[in-house]
VEXBADREN-123227 format. One record per residue (C-alpha): residue number from 1; y, z, x. Coordinates in steps of 0.05 Angstrom, whole numbers. Example, Ala and Ser with C-alpha at 12.3 -4.5 7.8 and 13.67 -1.06 7.14 Angstrom:
// residues 2
- pos:c2:c3:c1
- 1:-90:156:246
- 2:-21:143:273
This chain:
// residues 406
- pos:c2:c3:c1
- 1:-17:203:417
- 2:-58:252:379
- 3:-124:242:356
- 4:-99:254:292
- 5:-43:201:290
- 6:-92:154:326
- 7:-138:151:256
- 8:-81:140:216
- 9:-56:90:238
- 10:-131:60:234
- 11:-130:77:170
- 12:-62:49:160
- 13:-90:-25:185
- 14:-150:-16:144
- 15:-120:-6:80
- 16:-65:-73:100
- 17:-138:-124:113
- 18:-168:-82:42
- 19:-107:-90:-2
- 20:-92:-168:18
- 21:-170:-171:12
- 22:-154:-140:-63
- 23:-98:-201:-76
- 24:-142:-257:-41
- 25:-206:-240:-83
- 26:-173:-256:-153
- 27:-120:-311:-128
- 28:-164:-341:-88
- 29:-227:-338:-165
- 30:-155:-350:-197
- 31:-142:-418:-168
- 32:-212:-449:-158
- 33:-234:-430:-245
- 34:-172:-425:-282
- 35:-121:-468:-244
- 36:-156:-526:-217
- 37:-208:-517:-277
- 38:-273:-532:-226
- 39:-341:-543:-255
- 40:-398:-483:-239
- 41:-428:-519:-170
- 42:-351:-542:-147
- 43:-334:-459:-154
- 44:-399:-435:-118
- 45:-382:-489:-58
- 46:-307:-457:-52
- 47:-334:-387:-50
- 48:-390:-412:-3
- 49:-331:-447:44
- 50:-305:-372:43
- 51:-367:-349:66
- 52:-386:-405:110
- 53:-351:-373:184
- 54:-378:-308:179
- 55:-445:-342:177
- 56:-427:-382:246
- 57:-374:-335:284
- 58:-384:-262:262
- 59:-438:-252:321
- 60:-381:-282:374
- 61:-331:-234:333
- 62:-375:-170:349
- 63:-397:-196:419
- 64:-318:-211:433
- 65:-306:-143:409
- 66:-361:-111:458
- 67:-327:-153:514
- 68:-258:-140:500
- 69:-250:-78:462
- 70:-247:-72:387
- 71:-170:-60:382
- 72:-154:-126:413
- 73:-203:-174:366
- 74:-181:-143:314
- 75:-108:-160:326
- 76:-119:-225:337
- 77:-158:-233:281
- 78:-117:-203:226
- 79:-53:-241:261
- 80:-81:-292:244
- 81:-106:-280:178
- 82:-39:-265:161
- 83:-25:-343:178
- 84:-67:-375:129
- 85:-29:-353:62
- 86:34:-385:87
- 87:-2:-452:100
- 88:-26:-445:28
- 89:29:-435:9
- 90:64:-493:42
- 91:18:-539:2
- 92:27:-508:-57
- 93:104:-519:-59
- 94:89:-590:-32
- 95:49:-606:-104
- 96:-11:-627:-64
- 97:-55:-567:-86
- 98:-128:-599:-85
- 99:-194:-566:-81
- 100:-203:-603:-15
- 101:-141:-556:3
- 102:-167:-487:-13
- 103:-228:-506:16
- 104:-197:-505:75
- 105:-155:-441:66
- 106:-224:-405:53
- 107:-252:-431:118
- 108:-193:-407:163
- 109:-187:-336:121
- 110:-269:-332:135
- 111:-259:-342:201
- 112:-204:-283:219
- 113:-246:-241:171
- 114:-314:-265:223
- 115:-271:-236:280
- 116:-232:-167:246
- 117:-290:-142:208
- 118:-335:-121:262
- 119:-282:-109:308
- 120:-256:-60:258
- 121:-314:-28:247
- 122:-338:-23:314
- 123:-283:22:323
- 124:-299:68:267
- 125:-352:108:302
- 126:-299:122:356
- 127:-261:159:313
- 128:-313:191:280
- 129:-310:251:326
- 130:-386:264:316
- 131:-387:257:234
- 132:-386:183:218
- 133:-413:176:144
- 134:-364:226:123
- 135:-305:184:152
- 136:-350:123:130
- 137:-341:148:65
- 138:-258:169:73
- 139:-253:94:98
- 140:-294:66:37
- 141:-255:115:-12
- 142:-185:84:15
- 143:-213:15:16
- 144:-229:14:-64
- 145:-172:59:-77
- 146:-124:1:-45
- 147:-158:-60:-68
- 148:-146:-36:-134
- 149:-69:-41:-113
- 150:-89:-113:-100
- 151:-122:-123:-158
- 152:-60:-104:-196
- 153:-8:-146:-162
- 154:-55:-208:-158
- 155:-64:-195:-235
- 156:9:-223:-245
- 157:-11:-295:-218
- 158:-3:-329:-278
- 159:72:-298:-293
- 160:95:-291:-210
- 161:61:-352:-186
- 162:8:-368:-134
- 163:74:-373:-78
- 164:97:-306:-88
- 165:35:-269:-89
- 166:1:-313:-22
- 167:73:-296:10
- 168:69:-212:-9
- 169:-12:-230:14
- 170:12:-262:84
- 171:67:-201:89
- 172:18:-148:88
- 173:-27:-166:127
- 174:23:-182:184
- 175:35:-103:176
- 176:-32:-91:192
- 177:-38:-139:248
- 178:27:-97:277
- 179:-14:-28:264
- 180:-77:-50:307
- 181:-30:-73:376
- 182:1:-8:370
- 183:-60:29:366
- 184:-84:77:423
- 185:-154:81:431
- 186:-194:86:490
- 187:-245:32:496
- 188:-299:7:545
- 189:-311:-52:545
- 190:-374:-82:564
- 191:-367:-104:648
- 192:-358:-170:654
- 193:-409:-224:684
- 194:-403:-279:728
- 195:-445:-338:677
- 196:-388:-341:636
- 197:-360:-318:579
- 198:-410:-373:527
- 199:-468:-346:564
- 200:-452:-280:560
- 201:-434:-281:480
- 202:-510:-314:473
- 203:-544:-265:516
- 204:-508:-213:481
- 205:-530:-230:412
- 206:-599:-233:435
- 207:-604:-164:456
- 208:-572:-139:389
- 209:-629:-176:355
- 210:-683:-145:400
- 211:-647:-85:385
- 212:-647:-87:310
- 213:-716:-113:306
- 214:-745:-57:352
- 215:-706:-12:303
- 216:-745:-5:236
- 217:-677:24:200
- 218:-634:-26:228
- 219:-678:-80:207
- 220:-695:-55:126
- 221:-632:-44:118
- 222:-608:-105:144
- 223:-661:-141:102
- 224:-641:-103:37
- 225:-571:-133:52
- 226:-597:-201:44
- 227:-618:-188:-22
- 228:-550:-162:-41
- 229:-512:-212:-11
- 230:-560:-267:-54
- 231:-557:-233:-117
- 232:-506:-183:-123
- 233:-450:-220:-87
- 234:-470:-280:-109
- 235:-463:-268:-184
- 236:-401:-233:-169
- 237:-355:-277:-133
- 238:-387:-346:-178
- 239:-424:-321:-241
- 240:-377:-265:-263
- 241:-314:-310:-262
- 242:-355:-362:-296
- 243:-378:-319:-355
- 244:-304:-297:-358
- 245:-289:-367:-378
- 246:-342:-383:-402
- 247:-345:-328:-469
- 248:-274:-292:-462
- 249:-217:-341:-448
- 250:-207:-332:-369
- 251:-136:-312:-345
- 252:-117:-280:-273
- 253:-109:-212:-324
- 254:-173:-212:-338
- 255:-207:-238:-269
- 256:-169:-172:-238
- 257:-195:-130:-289
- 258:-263:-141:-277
- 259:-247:-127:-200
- 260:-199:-61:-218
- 261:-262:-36:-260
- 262:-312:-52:-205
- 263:-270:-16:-147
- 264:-247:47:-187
- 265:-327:54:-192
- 266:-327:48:-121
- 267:-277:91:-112
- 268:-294:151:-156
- 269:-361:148:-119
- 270:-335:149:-56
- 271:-295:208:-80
- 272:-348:238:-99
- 273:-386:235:-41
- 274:-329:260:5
- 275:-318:324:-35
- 276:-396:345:-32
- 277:-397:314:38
- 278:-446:260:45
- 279:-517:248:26
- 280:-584:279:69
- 281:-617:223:59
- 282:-582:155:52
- 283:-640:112:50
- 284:-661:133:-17
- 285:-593:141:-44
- 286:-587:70:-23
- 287:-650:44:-47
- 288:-637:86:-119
- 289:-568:65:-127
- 290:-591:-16:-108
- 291:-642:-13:-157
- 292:-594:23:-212
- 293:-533:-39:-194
- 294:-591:-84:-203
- 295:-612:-67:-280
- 296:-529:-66:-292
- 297:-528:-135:-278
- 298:-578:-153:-321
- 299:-537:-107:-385
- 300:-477:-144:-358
- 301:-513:-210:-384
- 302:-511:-186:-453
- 303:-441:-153:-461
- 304:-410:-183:-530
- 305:-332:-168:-502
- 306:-291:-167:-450
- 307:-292:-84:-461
- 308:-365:-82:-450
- 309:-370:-123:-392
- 310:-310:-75:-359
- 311:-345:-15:-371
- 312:-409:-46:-339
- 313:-370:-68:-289
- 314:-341:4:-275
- 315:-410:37:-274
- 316:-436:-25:-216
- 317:-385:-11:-177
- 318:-400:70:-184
- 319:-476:49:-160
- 320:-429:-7:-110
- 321:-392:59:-79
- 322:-464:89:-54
- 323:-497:15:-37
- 324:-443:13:12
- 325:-418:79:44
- 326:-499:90:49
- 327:-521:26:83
- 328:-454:17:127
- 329:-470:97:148
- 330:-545:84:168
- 331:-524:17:210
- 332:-466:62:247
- 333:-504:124:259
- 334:-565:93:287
- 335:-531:34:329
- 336:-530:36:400
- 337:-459:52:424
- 338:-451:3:467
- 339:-478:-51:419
- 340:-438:-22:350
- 341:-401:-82:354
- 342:-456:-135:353
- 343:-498:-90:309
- 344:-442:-85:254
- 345:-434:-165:263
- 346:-499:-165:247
- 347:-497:-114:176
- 348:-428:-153:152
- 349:-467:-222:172
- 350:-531:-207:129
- 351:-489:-193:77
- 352:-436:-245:76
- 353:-490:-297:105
- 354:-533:-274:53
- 355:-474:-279:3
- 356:-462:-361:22
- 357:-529:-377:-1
- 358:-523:-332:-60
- 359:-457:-367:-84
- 360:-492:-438:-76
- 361:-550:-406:-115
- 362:-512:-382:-175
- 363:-466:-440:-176
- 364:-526:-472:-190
- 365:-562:-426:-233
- 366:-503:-422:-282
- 367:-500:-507:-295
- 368:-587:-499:-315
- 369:-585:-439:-346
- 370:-510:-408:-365
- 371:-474:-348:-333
- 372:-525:-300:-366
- 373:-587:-333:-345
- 374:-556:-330:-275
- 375:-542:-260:-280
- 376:-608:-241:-307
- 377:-653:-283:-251
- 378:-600:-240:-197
- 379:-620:-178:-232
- 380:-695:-189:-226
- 381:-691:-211:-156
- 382:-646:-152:-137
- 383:-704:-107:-164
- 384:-762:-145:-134
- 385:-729:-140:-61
- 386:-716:-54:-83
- 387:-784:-43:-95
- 388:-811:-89:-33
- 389:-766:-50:18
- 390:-786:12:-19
- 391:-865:7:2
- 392:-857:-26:66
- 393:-793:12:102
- 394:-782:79:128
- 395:-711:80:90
- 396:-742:122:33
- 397:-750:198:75
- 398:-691:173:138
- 399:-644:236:145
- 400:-563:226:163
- 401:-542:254:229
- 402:-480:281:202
- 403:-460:346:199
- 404:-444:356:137
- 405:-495:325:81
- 406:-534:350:18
């Protein structure tokens, strides 16, 4: 198998996790706001329970990954992601839909996500073939591009139903999980010791936060992704589909709107970026574009229609498209190789970990203080934590390894 066919069809299995990713995000907002009508804390619990396993298994996921080989995990893990929408769907035709239920389909889809996502991206550098932000960035680019695809079909909830959508969901991500067992890749995994394997996944995670500690890089931007997943996640998996209901109706329609604006901003800056070939300097164009998403969220507090808010929206998820092709690049360029796995546990748990407190938080912030207060405390926070990381890292002057940059 040719190098060539060997990316595809990691590409192919990324784009199956990113477009039943697109589907979950809405359905998933769809059932918890609109359907089962859930008060502001009960919504920021169900996207916490989402949240919740990366927070406890995404370190085993990457040190599995090291142990195993990325190709395998990932397998696994998107098999059985591809489990949970039928389950859900079970219930649903049974008439015993309950928020108790889809608390517990969040849980089991967080978990398979705890085990494919650094898995996955542990094998990204692989495949790099000495360039990774520029496939970074093809990866991202394909990721937005698809997810709007999700968007789209999720956006028919209301007329389809919840059964057919989880079951087209559930479909396409057994695809992917089919993609990743036939993939050809060589891998090394990490030689085996004789304390056993619960020993060896602790031990491991210790030296990948030895390793991320002694590396100033690794650790800002690891810290900056705290502050996303707190305030920028947070208000936009619980605050955004609060305000949505709260000032303009709230249908599925317009839930996967506001995601189709946010990832074809992500996505034209992705494209972008691949057509002038990456960025000299990420950590600035990280710290720049954080603090520009951050002042967005704040305007997004005061947007008088649903066509404001969109266009908002669409210019976050242009800032979004740099936040995350820059940070993700920086993490997989100066990783160890033989640690990528546990080190890009570590970025995705930050964030998602990060994320679980944030949802709580603006569950919360939203019953004192409304969806726009929420958003506008995010907004400030976002920019305090820009400025902090600004004066006290060495992300501000770090230069890309790739080849090709400007």
């Amino acid at each position: 198998m040719t190098k060539t066919s060997t990316l595809n069809i990691y590409l192919f299995a990324n784009s199956t996790w990113f477009l039943a990713f697109g589907i979950q995000m809405v359905v998933f907002a769809w059932l918890i706001t609109i359907e089962l009508n859930e008060s502001p804390t009960r919504v920021g619990v169900a996207q916490t329970a989402l949240l919740l396993p990366t927070l406890l298994f995404i370190l085993i996921g990457g040190s599995l990954a090291d142990r195993y080989g990325g190709r395998t995990i990932a397998f696994i893990g998107q098999f059985g992601a591809a489990i949970g929408p039928i389950g859900l769907t079970l219930i649903i035709l049974s008439g015993d839909l309950s928020f108790q239920m889809v608390i517990g389909f969040a849980l089991w889809m967080g978990t398979a996500q705890a085990m494919v996502t650094p898995a996955r991206d542990g094998l990204l550098s692989q495949l790099a073939d000495g360039d990774v932000q520029r496939l970074v960035i093809k990866v991202s680019m394909i990721q937005f591009g698809i997810q709007i695809v999700g968007f789209i079909i999720a956006s028919f909830a209301d007329q389809l139903g919840a059964v057919l959508v989880l079951g087209t969901q559930s479909s396409i991500l057994m695809l992917g999980a089919i993609a990743f067992y036939f993939l050809k890749i060589e891998e090394t995994p990490r030689a085996r010791k004789d304390s056993g394997i619960l020993t060896e996944i602790y031990e491991s995670i210790v030296e990948g936060v030895r390793t991320i500690r002694a590396a100033p890089s690794l650790l800002s931007v690891t810290c900056q992704n705290l502050a996303m997943g707190a305030f920028l996640m947070g208000s936009y998996v619980v605050t955004l589909p609060l305000l949505i209901r709260q000032n303009f109706g709230g249908t599925s329609a317009e839930l996967a709107w506001v995601n189709i604006a946010n990832a074809l901003g992500l996505f034209l800056s992705s494209m972008i970026l691949l057509h002038v070939g990456g960025i000299k300097r990420p950590g600035r164009a990280l710290l720049l574009s954080l603090g520009t998403a951050a002042v967005l969220l704040g305007i997004a507090s005061y947007a008088e229609s649903m066509t404001m808010l969109l266009f908002v929206i669409f210019c976050w998820g242009i800032a979004g498209g740099l936040i995350m092709t820059m940070s993700r690049s920086i993490m997989q360029e100066q990783a160890p190789a033989d640690q990528r796995g546990r080190i890009m546990a570590f970025f995705s748990l930050s964030f998602m970990g990060a994320g679980l407190f944030g949802s709580l938080l603006n569950g919360y912030l939203v019953e004192l203080f409304r969806a726009e207060g929420a958003l506008m405390f995010s907004s400030i926070g976002m920019l305090a934590s820009v400025l902090l990381v600004r004066v006290l890292s060495p992300l501000w002057p770090l230069e890309s390894h790739s080849r090709q940059t400007i």
